[in-house]
C-alpha positions as CSV (number, residue, x, y, z in Angstrom):
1,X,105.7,43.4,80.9
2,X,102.3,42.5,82.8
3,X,99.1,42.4,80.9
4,X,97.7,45.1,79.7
5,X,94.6,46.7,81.9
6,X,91.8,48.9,81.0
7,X,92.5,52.0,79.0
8,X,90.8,55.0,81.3
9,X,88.7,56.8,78.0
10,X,87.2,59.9,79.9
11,X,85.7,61.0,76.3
12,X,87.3,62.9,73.5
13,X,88.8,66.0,74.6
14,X,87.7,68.3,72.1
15,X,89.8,71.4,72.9
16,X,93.3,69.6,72.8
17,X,92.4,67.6,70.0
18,X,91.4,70.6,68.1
19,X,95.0,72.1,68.6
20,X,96.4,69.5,67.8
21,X,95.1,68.7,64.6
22,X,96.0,72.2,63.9
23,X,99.2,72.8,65.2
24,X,99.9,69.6,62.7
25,X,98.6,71.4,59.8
26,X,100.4,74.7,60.5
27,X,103.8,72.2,61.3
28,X,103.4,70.8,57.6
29,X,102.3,74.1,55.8
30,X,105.7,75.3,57.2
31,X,107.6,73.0,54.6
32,X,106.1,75.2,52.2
33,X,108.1,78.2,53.4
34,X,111.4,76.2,54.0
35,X,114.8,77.4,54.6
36,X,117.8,77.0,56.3
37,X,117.5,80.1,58.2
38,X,114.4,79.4,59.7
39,X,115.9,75.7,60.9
40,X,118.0,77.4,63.0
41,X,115.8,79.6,64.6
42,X,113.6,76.8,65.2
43,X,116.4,75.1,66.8
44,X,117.2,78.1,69.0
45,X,113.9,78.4,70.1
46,X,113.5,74.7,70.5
47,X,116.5,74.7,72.7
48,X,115.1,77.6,74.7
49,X,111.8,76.1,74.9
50,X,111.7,72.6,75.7
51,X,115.8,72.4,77.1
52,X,115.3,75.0,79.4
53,X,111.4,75.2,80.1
54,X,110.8,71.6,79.8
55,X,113.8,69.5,80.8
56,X,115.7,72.4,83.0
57,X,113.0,74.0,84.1
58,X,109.1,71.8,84.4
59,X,111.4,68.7,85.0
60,X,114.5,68.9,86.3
61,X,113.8,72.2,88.5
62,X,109.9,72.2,89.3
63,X,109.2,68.7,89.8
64,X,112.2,67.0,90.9
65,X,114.0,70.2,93.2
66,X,117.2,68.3,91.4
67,X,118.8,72.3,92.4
68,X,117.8,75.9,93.2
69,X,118.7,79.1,90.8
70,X,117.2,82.4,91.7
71,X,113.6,83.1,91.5
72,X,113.6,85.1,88.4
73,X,115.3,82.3,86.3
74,X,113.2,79.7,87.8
75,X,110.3,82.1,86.8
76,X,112.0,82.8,83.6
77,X,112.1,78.7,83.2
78,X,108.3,78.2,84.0
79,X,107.7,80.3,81.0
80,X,110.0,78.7,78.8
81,X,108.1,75.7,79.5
82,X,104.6,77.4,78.6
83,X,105.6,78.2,75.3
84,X,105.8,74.6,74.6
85,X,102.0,74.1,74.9
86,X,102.1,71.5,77.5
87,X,99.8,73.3,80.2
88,X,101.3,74.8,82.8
89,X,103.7,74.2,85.6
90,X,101.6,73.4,88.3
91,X,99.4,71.1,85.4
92,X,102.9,69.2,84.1
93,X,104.2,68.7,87.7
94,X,101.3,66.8,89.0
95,X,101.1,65.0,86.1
96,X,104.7,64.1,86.2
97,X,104.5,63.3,89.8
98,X,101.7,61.1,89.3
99,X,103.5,59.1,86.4
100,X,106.5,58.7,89.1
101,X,103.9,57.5,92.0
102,X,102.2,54.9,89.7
103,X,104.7,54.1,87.1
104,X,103.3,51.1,84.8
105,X,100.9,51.0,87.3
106,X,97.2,51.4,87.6
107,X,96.3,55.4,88.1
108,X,99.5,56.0,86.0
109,X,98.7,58.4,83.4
110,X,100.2,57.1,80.3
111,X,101.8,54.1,80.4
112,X,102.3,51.4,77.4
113,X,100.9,49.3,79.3
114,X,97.6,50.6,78.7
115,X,98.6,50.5,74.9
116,X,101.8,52.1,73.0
117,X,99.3,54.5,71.3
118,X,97.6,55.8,74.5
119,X,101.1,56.8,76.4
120,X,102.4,58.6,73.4
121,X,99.2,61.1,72.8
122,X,95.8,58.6,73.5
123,X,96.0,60.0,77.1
124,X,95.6,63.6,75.9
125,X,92.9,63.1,73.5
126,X,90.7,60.4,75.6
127,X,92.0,60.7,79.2
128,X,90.7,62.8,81.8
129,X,92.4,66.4,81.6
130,X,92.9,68.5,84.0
131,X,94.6,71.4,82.9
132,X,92.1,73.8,83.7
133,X,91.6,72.7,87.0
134,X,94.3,74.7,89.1
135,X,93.0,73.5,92.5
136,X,93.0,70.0,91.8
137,X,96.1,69.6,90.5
138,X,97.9,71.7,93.4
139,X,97.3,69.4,96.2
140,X,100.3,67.4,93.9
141,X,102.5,70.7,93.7
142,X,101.9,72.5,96.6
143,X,105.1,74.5,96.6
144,X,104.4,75.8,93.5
145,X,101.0,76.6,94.1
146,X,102.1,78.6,97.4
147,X,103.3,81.0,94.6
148,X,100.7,83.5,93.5
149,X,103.1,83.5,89.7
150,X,102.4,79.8,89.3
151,X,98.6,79.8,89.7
152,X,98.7,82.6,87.2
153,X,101.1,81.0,84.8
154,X,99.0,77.7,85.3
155,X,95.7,79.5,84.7
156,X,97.0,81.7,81.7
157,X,99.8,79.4,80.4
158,X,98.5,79.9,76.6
159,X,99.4,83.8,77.4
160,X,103.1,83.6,76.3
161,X,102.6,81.4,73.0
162,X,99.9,84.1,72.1
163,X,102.4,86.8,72.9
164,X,105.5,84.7,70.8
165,X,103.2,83.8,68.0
166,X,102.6,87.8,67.8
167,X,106.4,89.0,68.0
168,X,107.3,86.3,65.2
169,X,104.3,87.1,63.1
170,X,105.1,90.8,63.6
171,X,109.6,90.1,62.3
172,X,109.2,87.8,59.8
173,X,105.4,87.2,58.6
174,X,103.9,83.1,58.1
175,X,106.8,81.4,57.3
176,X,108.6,82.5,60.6
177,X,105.3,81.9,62.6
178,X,104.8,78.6,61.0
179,X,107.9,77.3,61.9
180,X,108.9,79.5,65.4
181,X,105.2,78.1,66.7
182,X,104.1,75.0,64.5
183,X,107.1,73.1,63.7
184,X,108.7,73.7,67.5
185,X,105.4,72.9,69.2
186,X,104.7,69.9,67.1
187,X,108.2,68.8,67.4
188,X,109.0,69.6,70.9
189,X,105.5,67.6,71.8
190,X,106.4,64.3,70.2
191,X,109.7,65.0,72.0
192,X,108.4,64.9,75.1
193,X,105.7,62.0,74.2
194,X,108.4,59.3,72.8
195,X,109.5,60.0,77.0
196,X,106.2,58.6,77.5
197,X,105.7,56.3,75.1
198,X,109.7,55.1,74.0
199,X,111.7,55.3,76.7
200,X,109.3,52.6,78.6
201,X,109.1,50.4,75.8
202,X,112.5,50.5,73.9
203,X,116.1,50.4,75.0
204,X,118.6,49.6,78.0
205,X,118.0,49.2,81.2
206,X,121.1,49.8,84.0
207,X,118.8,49.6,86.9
208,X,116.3,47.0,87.9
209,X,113.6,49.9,88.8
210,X,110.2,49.1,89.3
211,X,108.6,50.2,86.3
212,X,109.7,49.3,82.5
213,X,111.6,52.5,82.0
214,X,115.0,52.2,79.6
215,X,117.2,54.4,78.7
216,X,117.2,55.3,74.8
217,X,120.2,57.2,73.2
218,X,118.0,58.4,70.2
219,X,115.1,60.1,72.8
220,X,118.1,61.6,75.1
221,X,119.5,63.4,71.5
222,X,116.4,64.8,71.0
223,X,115.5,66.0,74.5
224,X,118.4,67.1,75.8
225,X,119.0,64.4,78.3
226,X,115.7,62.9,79.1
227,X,116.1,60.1,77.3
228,X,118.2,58.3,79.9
229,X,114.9,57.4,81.7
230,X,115.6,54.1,83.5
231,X,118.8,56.2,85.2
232,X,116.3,58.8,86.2
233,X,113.6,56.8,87.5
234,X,116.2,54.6,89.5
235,X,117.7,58.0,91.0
236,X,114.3,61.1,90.1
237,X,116.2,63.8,92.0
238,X,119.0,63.5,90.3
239,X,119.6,66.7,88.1
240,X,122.5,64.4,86.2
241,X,120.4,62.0,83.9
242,X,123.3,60.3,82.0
243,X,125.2,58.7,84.5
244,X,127.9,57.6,81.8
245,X,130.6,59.3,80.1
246,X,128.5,58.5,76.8
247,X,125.4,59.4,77.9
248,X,125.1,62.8,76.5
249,X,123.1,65.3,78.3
250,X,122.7,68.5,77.0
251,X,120.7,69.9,80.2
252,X,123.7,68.5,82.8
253,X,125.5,70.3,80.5
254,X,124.2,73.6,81.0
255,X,123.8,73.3,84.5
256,X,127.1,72.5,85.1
257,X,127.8,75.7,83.2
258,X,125.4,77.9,85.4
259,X,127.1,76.2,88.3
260,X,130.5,77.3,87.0
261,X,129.1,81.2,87.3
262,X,127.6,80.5,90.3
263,X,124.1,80.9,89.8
264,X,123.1,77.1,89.8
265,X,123.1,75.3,93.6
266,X,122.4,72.3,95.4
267,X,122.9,70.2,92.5
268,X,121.6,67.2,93.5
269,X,123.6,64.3,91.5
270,X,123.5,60.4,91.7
271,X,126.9,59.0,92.3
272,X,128.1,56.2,90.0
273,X,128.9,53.5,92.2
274,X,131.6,50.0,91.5
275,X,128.7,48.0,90.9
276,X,127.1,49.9,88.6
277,X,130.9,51.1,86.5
278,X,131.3,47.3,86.6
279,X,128.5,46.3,85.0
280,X,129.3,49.4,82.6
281,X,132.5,48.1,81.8
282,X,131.3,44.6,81.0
């Protein structure tokens, strides 16, 4: 790994850190209120949140173009990845663009490089956010931002947590808010950080990329795939992130199912190659 360089502080970020303090509160308040059943709503909406929205739909979908669905389901995907409260699509794109640009590398905007803290949640609290800056961030996802729904979304993506956190408080009271919002949020964030912060820091690596990124079988269980990073930054369009029989990945999973009905195309796959099943093999 090269030597660390400057961390880019830009000042605390008041806002974000402000919901996150209390989105941690509200996640450990839920313990309070515990039961089984509202485990496995969590886990539904988990699924549906940060499988579909994040991994399916910011990731796979929006940022990579690893395949096309219909416009209402790649709609229907943006919003799922809203909910999670971690900005909007045009926001997570050009964020996970830049990462991909400048990977470990000066401009990229958290690497462990710059310190294992700072790439797992340092780079929300002190480094420069954009989120409310639509324009900026759309000369990095300009097809999305030819779309009059993603500058909305992008500009409004708080709406549908607001509207969630309603519905859930309206069926089953604090204890399903607390854990439907809270625990998911909190959960599915760290999630999507330990991509960040773990999966360039800890694990395997199958392809001599660039970057540091390694694939970690712990991170993929826990984000549906993602955590076979070094396979995706060696091959980023690919919609397949684990490229072995072992490697489960819940997201190839269910696009291979929406591809069995027809409604998933252009499925853009890396193809295993000797080399590569040799080294597998050994």
């Amino acid at each position: 790994m090269n030597d660390i360089i400057e961390i880019p502080h830009h000042g605390l970020n008041r806002v974000t850190t402000a919901f996150i303090v209390l989105f941690h509160i509200g996640a450990v308040a839920a313990l309070f209120f515990f039961s089984w059943k509202m485990v496995a709503i969590t886990a539904i909406l988990y699924w549906m949140c940060t499988g579909l929205g994040i991994s399916l739909g910011y990731h796979r979908l929006h940022t990579h173009r690893s395949y096309v669905v219909p416009r209402p389901l790649e709609y229907f995907f943006a919003i799922c990845g809203a909910l999670t409260l971690e900005g909007g699509p045009i926001t997570w794109v050009a964020t996970h663009r830049i990462h991909h640009q400048n990977s470990d590398q000066p401009g990229d905007p958290h690497s462990p490089r710059d310190g294992k803290w700072w790439s797992h949640i340092g780079w929300l609290i002190w480094g420069e956010t954009m989120h409310n800056n639509t324009r900026a961030m759309s000369k990095y996802a300009p097809d999305l931002a030819r779309y009059r729904f993603y500058i909305v979304l992008n500009n409004y993506h708080w709406v549908p947590l607001v509207a969630m956190s309603a519905i859930l408080a309206a069926i089953g009271g604090w204890p399903l808010l607390l854990w439907g919002i809270c625990v998911r949020v909190v959960f599915g964030w760290h999630a999507t950080w330990a991509v960040n912060s773990i999966t360039h820091l800890w694990g395997s690596r199958r392809f001599n990329t660039r970057d540091d990124s390694r694939n970690n079988w712990m991170v993929a269980l826990v984000t549906f795939g993602e955590g076979w990073h070094n396979n995706h930054h060696a091959h980023p369009t690919s919609a397949r992130h684990g490229l072995a029989w072992y490697e489960f990945d819940v997201s190839w999973i269910t696009l291979k199912v929406l591809r069995a009905f027809g409604i998933a195309k252009a499925i853009r796959v890396a193809k295993v190659t000797s080399a590569m099943a040799e080294r597998e093999a050994a």
